[in-house]
C-alpha positions in Angstrom: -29.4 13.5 4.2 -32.1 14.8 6.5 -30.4 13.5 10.0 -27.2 15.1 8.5 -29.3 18.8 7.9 -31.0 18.1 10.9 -27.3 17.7 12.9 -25.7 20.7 11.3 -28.7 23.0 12.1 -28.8 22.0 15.6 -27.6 24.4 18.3 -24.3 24.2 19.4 -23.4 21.9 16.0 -20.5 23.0 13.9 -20.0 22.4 10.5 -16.5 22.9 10.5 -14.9 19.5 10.6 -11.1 19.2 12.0 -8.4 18.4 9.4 -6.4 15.0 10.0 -3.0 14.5 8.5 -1.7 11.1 8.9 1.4 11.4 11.4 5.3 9.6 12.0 6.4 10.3 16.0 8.5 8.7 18.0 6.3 6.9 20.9 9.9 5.7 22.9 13.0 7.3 22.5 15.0 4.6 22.5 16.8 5.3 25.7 15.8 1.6 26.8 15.8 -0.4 23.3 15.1 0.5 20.2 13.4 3.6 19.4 8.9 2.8 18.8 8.1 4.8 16.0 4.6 5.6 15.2 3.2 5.9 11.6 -0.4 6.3 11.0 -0.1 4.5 7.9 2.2 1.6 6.7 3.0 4.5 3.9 4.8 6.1 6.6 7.4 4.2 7.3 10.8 5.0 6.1 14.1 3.5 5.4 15.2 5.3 8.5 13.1 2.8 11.0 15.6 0.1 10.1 15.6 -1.8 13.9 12.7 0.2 15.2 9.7 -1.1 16.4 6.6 0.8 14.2 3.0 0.8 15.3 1.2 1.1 12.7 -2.5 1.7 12.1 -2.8 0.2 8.8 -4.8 -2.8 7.9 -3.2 -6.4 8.3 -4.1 -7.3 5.2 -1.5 -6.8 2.5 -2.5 -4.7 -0.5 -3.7 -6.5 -4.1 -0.9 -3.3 -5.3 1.8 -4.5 -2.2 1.6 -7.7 -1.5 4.7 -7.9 0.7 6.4 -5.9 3.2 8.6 -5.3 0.2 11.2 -3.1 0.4 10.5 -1.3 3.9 13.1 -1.5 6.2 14.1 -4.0 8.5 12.5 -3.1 11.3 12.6 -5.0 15.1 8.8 -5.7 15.3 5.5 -4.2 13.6 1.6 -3.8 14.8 -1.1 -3.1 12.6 -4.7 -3.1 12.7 -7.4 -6.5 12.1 -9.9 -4.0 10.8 -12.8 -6.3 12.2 -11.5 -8.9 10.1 -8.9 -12.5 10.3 -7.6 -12.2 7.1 -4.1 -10.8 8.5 -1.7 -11.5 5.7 0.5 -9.1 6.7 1.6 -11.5 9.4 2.8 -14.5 8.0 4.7 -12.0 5.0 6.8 -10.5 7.9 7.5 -14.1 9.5 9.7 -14.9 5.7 11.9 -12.0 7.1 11.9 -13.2 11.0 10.2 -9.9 11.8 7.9 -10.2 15.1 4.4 -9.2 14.2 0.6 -9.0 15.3 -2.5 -7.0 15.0 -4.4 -5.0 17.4 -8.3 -5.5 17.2 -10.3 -2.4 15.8 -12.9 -3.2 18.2 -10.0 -1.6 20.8 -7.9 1.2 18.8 -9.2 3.4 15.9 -8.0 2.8 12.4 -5.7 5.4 11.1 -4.4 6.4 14.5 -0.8 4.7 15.7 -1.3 6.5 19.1 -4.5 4.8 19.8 -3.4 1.3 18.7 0.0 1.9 20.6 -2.0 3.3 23.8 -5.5 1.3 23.7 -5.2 -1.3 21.6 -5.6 -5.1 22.3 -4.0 -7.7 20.3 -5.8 -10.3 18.3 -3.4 -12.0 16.4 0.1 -12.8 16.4 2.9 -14.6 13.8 4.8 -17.1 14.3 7.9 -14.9 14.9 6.3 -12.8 17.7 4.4 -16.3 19.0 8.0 -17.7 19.8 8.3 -14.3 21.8 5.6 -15.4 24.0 3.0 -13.2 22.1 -0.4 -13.8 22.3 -3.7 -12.9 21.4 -5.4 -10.7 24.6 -2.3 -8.6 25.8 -2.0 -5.2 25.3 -0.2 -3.5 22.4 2.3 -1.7 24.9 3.0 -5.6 27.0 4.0 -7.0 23.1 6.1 -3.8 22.8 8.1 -4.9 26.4 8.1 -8.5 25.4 9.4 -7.7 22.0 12.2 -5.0 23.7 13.0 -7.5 26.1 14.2 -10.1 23.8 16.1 -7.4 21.8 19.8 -8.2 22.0 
């Protein structure tokens, strides 16, 4: 509690702290392939992103509350975040409904942000579905996009 008094008393420190509202946007229009909708949070997306590609910043790991993609629509391909950690069941949940799927490693995009996973992030695992793509582990979250766009048909 002292570093924190410390910080907000120093010069030039600001106690006001900028507001973030999780966020849907479209990354690509869909002018080449389907559209790449961005959704800070799996929450986010909506029936509407049936054959989209969403980058999502959510975990990988399905919720104790949703343990399935579930209902959510049946979208072209879907990125998420590892959170630092391999438990990814996510993945193999989206490979019962032939969806394409992988993570981006936290250590490369920030949690909670689609933008940054879409734009910076590095993928650290892959499912079987986006594997038979020629997906791997080490390519960036943009080169699975193209690969998944360009076996769209």
């Amino acid at each position: 509690m002292a570093c924190a008094q410390a910080m907000r008393a120093a010069p030039g420190g600001s106690s006001d702290i900028p507001v973030y509202e999780e966020a849907r946007f479209v990354i690509r229009d869909g002018a080449v392939g389907p559209i790449v909708r961005g959704c800070d949070s799996v929450s986010l997306v909506k029936d509407e992103d049936e054959g989209a590609v969403v980058i999502t910043a959510s975990h990988g790991e399905v919720l104790a509350t949703a343990p399935t993609w579930g209902n959510r629509p049946q979208v072209v391909a879907a990125v998420f975040n590892d959170a630092g950690s391999t438990r990814v069941s996510r993945l193999p949940d989206l490979d019962t409904r032939a969806i394409p799927a992988a993570t981006v490693a936290t250590v490369s995009a920030r949690i909670g942000d689609a933008r940054s996973s879409y734009e910076d992030g590095v993928i650290s695992h892959v499912n079987e579905a986006a594997a038979a793509l020629g997906a791997t582990a080490g390519m960036t979250c943009i080169a699975f996009v193209d690969l998944v766009i360009d076996n769209t048909g």
